[in-house]
SEMAR-883786 format. One record per residue (C-alpha): y, x, z; residue in three letters. Coordinates in steps of 0.2 Angstrom, whole numbers, plus 5000, padded with zeros to 4 digits. Layout:
N
YXZala...
//
This chain:
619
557861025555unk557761205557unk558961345555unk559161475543unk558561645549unk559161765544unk558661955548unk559862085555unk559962255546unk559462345562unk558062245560unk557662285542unk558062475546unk556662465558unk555462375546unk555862495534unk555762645545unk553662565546unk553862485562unk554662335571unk554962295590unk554662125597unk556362065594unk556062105574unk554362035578unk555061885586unk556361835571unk554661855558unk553761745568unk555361605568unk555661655550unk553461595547unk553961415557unk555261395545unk553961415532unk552561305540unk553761165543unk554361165525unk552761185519unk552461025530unk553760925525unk553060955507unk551360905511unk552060745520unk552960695504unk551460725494unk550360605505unk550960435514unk549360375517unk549160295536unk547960425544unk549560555541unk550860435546unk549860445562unk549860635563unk551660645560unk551960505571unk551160595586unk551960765582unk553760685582unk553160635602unk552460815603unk554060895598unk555260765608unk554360805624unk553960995623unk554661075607unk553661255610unk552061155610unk551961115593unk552861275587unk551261375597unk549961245588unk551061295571unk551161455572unk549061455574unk548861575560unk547461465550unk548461315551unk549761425540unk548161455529unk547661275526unk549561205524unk549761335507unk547761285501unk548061105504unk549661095498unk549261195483unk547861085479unk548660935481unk549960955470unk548461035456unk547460895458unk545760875465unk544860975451unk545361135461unk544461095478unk543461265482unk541861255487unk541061295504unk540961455505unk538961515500unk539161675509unk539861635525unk539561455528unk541161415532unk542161255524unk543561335516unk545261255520unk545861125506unk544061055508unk544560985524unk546060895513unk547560825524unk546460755535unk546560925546unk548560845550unk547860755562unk546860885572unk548560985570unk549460855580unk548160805594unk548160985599unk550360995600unk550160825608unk548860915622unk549961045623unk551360945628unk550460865640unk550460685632unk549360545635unk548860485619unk547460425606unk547260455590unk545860425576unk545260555565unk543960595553unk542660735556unk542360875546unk540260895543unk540160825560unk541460925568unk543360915573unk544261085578unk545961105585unk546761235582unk547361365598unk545861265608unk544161245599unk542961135590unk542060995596unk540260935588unk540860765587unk539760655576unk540060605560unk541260485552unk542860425563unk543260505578unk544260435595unk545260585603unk545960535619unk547060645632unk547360565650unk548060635665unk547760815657unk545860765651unk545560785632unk544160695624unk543560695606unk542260575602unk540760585615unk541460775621unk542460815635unk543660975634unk543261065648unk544861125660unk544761315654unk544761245634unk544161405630unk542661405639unk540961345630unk540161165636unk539061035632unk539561005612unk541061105613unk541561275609unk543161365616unk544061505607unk543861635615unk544861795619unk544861985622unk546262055631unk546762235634unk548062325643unk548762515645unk550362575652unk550662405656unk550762365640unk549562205637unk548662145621unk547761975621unk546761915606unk545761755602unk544161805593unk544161665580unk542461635575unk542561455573unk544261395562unk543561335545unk545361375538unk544961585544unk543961625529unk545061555513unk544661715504unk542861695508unk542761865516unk541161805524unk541861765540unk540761785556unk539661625562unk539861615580unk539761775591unk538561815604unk539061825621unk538262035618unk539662045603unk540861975609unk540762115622unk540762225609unk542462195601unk542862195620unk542362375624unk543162435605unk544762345611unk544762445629unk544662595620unk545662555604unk547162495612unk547562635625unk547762745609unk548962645601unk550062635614unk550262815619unk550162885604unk550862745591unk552062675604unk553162605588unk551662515581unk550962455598unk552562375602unk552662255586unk550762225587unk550562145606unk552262045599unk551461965583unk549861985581unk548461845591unk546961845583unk545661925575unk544161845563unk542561945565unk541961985546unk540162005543unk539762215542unk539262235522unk537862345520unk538662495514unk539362615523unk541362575524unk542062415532unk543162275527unk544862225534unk545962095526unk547562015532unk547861835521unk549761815519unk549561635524unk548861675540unk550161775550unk549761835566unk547761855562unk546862005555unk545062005548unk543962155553unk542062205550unk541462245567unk542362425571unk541062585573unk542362685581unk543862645592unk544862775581unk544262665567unk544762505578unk546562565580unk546762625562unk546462465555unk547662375568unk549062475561unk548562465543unk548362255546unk549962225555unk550762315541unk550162185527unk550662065540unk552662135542unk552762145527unk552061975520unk553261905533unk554762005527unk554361935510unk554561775514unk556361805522unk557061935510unk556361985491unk556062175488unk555762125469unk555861985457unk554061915450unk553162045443unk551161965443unk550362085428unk549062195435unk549462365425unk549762495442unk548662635447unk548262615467unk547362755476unk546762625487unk546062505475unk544662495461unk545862375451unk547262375442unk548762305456unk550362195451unk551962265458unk551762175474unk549962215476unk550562405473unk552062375488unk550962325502unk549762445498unk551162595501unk551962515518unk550262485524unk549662665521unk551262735526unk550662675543unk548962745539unk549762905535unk550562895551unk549462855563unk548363015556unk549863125557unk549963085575unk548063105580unk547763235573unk548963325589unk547963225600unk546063245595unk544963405598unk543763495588unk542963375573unk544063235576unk545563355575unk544963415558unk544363245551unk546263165556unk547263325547unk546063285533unk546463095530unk548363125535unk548263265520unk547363145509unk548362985514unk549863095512unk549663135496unk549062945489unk550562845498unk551862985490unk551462995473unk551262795474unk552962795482unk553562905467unk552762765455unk553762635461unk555462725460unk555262705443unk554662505443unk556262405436unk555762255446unk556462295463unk558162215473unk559362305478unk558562245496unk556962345490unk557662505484unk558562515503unk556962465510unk555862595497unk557262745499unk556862735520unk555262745518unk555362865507unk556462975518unk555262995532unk553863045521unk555063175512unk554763265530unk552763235531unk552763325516unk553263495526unk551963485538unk550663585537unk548863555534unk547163675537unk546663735517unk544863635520unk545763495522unk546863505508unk545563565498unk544163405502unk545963285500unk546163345483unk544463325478unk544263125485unk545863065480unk545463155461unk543763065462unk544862905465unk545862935450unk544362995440unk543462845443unk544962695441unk545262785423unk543262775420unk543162575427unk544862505421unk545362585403unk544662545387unk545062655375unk545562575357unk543562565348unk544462595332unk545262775338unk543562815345unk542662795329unk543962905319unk543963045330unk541963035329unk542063035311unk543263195316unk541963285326unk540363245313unk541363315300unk541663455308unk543663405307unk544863425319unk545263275327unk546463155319unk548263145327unk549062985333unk549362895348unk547862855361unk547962685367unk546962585378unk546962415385unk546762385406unk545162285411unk544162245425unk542562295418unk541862415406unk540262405409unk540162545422unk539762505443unk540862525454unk541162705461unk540662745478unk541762895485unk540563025489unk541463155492unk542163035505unk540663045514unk540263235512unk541863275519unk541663165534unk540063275537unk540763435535unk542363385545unk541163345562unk540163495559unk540363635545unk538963765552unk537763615552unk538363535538unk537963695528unk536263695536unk535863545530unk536463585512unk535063695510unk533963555509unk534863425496unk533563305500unk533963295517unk536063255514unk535063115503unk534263045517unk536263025523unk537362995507unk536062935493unk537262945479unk537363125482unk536963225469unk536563405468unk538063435458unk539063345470unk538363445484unk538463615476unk540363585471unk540763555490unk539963715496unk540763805483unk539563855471unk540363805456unk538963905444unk537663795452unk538563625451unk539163645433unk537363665428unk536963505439unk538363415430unk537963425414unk535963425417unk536563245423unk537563205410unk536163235399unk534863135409unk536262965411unk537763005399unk538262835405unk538462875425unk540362895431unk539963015443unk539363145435unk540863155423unk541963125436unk541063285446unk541363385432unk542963355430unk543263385448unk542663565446unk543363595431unk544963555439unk544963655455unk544263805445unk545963815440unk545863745422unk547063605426unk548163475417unk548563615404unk546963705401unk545463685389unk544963535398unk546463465400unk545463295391unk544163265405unk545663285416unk547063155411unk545863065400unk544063035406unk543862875397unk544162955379unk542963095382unk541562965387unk541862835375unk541862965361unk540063055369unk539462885369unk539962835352unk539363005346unk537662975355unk537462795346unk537462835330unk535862955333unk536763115333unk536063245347unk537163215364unk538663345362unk539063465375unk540263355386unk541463535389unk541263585370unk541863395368unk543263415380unk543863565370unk544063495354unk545063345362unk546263475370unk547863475355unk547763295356unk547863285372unk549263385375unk550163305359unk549963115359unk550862985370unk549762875378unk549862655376unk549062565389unk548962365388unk548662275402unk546962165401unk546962015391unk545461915394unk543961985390unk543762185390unk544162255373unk542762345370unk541862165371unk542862105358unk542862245346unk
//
């Protein structure tokens, strides 16, 4: 049995407030046993067969004799990913089994079916310190146990054995120190640091086949030289948490174990990913900074809070339609989706907010320059969901005190450069989602280029357009992201190394000369570059979005001439491309722009959210 748990309000308050101390910490942790042992009481009813009346068998024993051994081997965070998979798919049916994973080559976790049960309890049942002997079945010739390692084990059915504090499975023997490597065995391993006597340990789990269910390509075993290297990031990573981010620190070294190294993709920004199922693990590309290390702690412990608060109190009903704008994401977000993202960047906000007090020099101006741009994003998506129906009364308490301490960032100043480089990435952002997700109604595209061949003004009416995933046009890569990074470190030599555009090139490929000109603040030369390109490849986004940029911070905003390219990219491309196909000469894209400004200012907008296949493919 297990009790309710139910969450105090100081604790909410602190939750809501973006942190948590480990007694918060604590009652998530209980609140995700609950959780696992529901999840297993379920699975149990869904499968009698005798290999899992074994299991449950020996975890009963487990539980009788040492009850915090089994809640530790629970409480693995991948054994909370492979209770939802496995349970998911057994009540779908086995035409849902994933596949293994082609990219990382890791079996994902319903693969391993309930067969894993039995792993789950030999390890409660080492833990407790039980003698005892079970039969399992291998997994591609291996059996891992969660919170110690994996043993290449042979094929087929397996012995484990413990005796007198020995554990065996199959022909290997465990050694002592479990997380130590030996003939046929592998430990999890672990990298701890401390600062101001506060201590963080972490198991490096490069082994669970349950720790890449989102296929995330999961790291293969680290070498000893890596391994080291998450060492030396965490030595320097963690000192800054808990001097600066002391509220943060606190909740992380409470709740969070473990960490799955990801595989570093080959452009230039990183990946981290929390799975909801997996609380108390964190998955990270290997960090290039230790600034960059502790960013992403705080922004990972977020999702994790949160996910776990979820799962105790509801900050909205169901709400699954993907129709929300997220200056974080290149799709379309539910309302949950939209939620995390906030609470998670709320601590990004505020871990930039902070360092930017601490560091010197570049450093200094790169964190006022991602607190001014994070700032900005987390607010007006703050604002959005104020308006969002689908909220408790539980999440408009818990919005309003988030809400309340970014009131007062709001007031803090910023240098000019870096308000000015925030307004032009998070505008490329919004730019680019418009230009990748909307699909503007073909039918009101072809009338208004029957307007503009005639020589007509253009029609009035509504402008709709449907959500998608994919219009055809790549992915945007935040370039000036990267140009402001440069310029941040050094602006004398970043100006220097303007002069020669091949050279920033050789740096930021996707740079163009527009691009390049527009952030050294020759508008004259990048409008010229701008519309030579859109000349050249009508089709690119990041020449329209470019444009629109400077078009923008020349002070012809949401209620000037260009007001079109502004609020609604997509139309003024769809309509240059429809133009274009029906062999008329390329029209000037600002003259364009300019003809679209009345119905702009004058017609609502309708957006639909994405239906199957992209509207323009069906049209």
């Amino acid at each position: 049995m297990t009790d309710v748990i139910r969450l105090p309000a100081r604790s909410f308050s602190q939750l809501a407030a973006g942190h948590g101390d480990a007694e918060t910490i604590a009652r998530l942790r209980r609140g995700q046993l609950s959780r696992r042992l529901f999840l297993l009481r379920a699975l149990l009813d869904a499968d009698s067969s005798p290999a899992t009346e074994a299991s449950l068998e020996l975890l009963v024993r487990a539980q009788a004799h040492r009850p915090e051994a089994v809640d530790e081997v629970l409480l693995a965070p991948h054994v909370g990913s492979w209770l939802t998979v496995t349970l998911r798919r057994l009540r779908a049916g086995p035409a849902t089994v994933p596949p293994r994973s082609r990219r990382s080559g890791a079996t994902v976790a319903a693969s391993r079916d309930v067969s894993r049960l039995g792993e789950i309890a030999a390890a409660a049942a080492a833990r407790a310190g039980l003698d005892f002997t079970i039969e399992l079945s291998s997994t591609d010739g291996q059996v891992m146990l969660p919170t110690y390692g994996r043993a290449e084990s042979g094929t087929g059915s397996v012995t484990v054995t413990a005796e007198d504090g020995r554990l065996r499975i199959g022909p290997v023997l465990v050694p002592t120190d479990p997380s130590a490597d030996a003939p046929g065995w592998s430990g999890l391993r672990t990298i701890t640091a401390q600062a101001a006597g506060r201590t963080l340990r972490l198991i490096v789990d490069d082994l669970d086949p349950c720790r890449d269910i989102h296929q995330l390509r999961a790291a293969g075993r680290l070498s000893d030289a890596e391994l080291a290297g998450w060492q030396a990031a965490l030595d320097e990573a963690w000192p800054v948490l808990v001097r600066s981010h002391p509220g943060y620190a606190e909740g992380i070294a409470a709740g969070l174990t473990t960490i799955v190294p990801l595989v570093a993709p080959e452009e230039s920004y990183g990946v981290n990913a929390t799975a909801m199922e997996s609380f108390g693990a964190v998955s990270l590309t290997p960090p290039t900074d230790p600034l960059v290390l502790a960013a992403a702690l705080v922004h990972e412990w977020q999702h994790a809070k949160l996910g776990a608060l979820l799962d105790l109190i509801p900050l909205h009903h169901a709400d699954s339609e993907p129709r929300h704008y997220a200056p974080w994401r290149d799709d379309p977000r539910p309302l949950g989706g939209l939620l995390h993202g906030v609470y998670a960047f709320f601590g990004v906000t505020d871990f930039w907010r902070v360092q930017r007090r601490v560091q010197r020099d570049a450093a200094a101006r790169f964190a006022d320059f991602e607190f001014a741009r994070w700032r900005s994003m987390v607010w007006q998506t703050t604002e959005l969901l104020h308006g969002v129906p689908n909220l408790t009364e539980e999440g408009r308490r818990f919005l309003a005190t988030l809400t309340e301490r970014q009131r007062r960032w709001l007031a803090e100043p910023v240098s000019p450069a870096a308000a000015s480089l925030a307004r032009q990435v998070t505008a490329e952002h919004r730019l680019g989602w418009r230009l990748r997700n909307r699909v503007p109604d073909p039918h009101r595209v072809r009338r208004l280029a029957d307007d503009w061949l005639a020589g007509a003004a253009p029609s009035p009416g509504p402008i709709s357009a449907v959500l998608t995933h994919d219009v055809g046009w790549t992915s945007t890569h935040n370039v000036r992201f990267d140009l402001a990074g440069l310029q941040m470190a050094d602006p004398e030599g970043f100006d220097q190394l303007c002069t020669d555009p091949a050279q920033v090139t050789t740096q930021i490929p996707q740079a163009s000369a527009g691009d390049i000109a527009q952030i050294l603040g020759d508008d004259a030369t990048a409008r010229a570059a701008y519309l030579r390109q859109i000349l050249d490849q009508p089709d690119e986004p990041r020449s329209w979005i470019g444009l629109a940029i400077l078009t923008e911070l020349s002070g012809d905003g949401a209620d000037g001439e260009t007001a079109a390219l502004h609020q609604m990219p997509e139309l003024v491309a769809a309509l240059h491309r429809e133009i274009r196909r029906r062999g008329a000469d390329a029209p000037d894209p600002l003259r364009l722009t300019r003809w679209l400004r009345p119905l702009v200012a004058e017609a609502p907008e309708a957006v639909s959210p994405a239906a199957g296949a992209p509207l323009a493919a069906r049209a």
